[in-house]
Structures are given as C-alpha cells and as structure tokens.
N, C-alpha and C positions, 0 to 999 in steps of 0.2 A: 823467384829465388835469385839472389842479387852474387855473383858469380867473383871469386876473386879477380883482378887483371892481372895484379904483381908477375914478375917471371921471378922476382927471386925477393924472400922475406928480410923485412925490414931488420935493423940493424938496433939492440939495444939504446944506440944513440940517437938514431932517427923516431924511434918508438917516443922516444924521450920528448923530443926536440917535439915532435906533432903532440902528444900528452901539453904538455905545456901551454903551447899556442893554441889547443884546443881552452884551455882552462881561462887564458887570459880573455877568449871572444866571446863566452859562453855568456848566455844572456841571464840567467840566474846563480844565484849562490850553490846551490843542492840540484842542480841538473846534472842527471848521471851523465857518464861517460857514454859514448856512440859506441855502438856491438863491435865496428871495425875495428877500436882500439883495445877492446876488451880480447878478441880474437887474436889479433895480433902479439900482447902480451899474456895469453896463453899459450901461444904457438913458440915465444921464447922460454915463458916458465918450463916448458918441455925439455926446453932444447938449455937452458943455466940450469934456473932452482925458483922455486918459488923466491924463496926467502930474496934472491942475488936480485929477482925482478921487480919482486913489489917497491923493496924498498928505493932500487934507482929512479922505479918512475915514482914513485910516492902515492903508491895502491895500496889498500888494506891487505893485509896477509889475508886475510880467514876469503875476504871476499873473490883476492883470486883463486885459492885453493879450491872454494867452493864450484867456481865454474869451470875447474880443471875436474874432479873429479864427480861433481855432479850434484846430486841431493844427497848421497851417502852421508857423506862429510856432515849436513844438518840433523838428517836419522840417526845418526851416532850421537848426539849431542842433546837429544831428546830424554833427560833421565824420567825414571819411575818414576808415577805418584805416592808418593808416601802416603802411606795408611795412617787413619786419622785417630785411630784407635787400636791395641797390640793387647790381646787378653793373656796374661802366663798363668800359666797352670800350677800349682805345687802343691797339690794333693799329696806326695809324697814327702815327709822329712829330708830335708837338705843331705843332711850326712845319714849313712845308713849301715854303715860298717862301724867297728867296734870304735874307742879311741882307748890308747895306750899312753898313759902322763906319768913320767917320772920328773920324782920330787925331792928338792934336800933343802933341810932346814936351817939354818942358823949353829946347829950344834952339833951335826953333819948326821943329823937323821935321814933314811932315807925309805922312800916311800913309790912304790909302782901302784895305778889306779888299772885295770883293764873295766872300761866303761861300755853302754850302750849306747847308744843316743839322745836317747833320754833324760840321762842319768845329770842334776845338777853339779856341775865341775867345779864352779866356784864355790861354793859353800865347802865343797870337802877341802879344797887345798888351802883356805882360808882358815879352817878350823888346824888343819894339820901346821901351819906355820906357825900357828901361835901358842902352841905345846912350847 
C-alpha cells in the first residue's frame, strides 16, 4: 500500500498546475488520470465543493462525485425496468353513481334528467332541444 509523504495537502492551484502537466505528458488521448490526482482532488472537493473543484481542474462532475461518495451515487441512478406489458382491468362501469343534467332550451324550457349510468344522455337532451 503506497503511503501518502505530503505533510501538508496540495493547494487547488498546485492540484491544478500537476492536472495539467500531467495531461500535457500523457502518452495517450483517453488515459485516465493517476489515483494520486484523483485522491488528491477528492481530499479538496471535501474541503471546497464538488462543483468549485471539478470545474477548476476540468474533471467531470458526476465522476468526481462518484468517488467521493462511492457507488451509491451509480445505485441511485439505476432506474426500473419498465414492464413490457400493463393489463387494466374494468370489469366494473367507469361511472357508477347516478348523474344529474340540468337543461334549458332555446324558449327557456327547463329540464332536470337524474340518470343511472346506463342511461343514453345524448339522445334524450337532443331530443329535449329540439321541442
């Protein structure tokens, strides 16, 4: 196990200043960053903010957060599978209570219906309009 030396932690600008020079020597495009630097600006995002760190060094948010707080942060992130198939049931009539329709005509007839559910609504107020 590889033991810090530091006596005392790096400095958001020195953090920086080695980020940098580390990117410039790196011998490929997509070679991750060394644990030391990752540790390092963990040890600040602690001590600023995520947000105040990733962005100065130019770190993904999600990916420092990730190793600040662990694999939680990707479990949470995990949603359901969606069900491929949703059977609804409606055995039962939609509306099941009575309905009450008041009605006035043209000549100021007027007309209260109390219905069951059943009961064809349109035909009767259609007929009743055209009295």
């Amino acid at each position: 196990m590889e033991e810090n030396t530091q006596t005392s932690p790096l400095t958001l600008e020195e953090l920086k200043n080695q980020i940098e020079d580390y990117r410039k020597s790196k011998s490929y495009n997509r070679q991750p960053i060394p644990k030391h630097l990752w540790q390092a600006a963990e040890y600040l995002a602690r001590k600023h903010s995520i947000a105040i760190v990733s962005k100065e060094l130019g770190l993904r948010y999600s990916s420092l957060k990730e190793r600040i707080y662990g694999s939680l942060v990707s479990k949470n992130k995990i949603k359901e599978k969606s069900p491929s198939f949703v059977e609804l049931k409606y055995n039962q009539p939609l509306m099941q209570e009575a309905i009450t329709v008041d009605i006035e005509n043209k000549k100021g007839a007027r007309m209260r219906i109390c219905l069951g559910s059943d009961t064809d609504i349109a035909s009767l107020i259609k007929t009743f309009l055209s009295l």
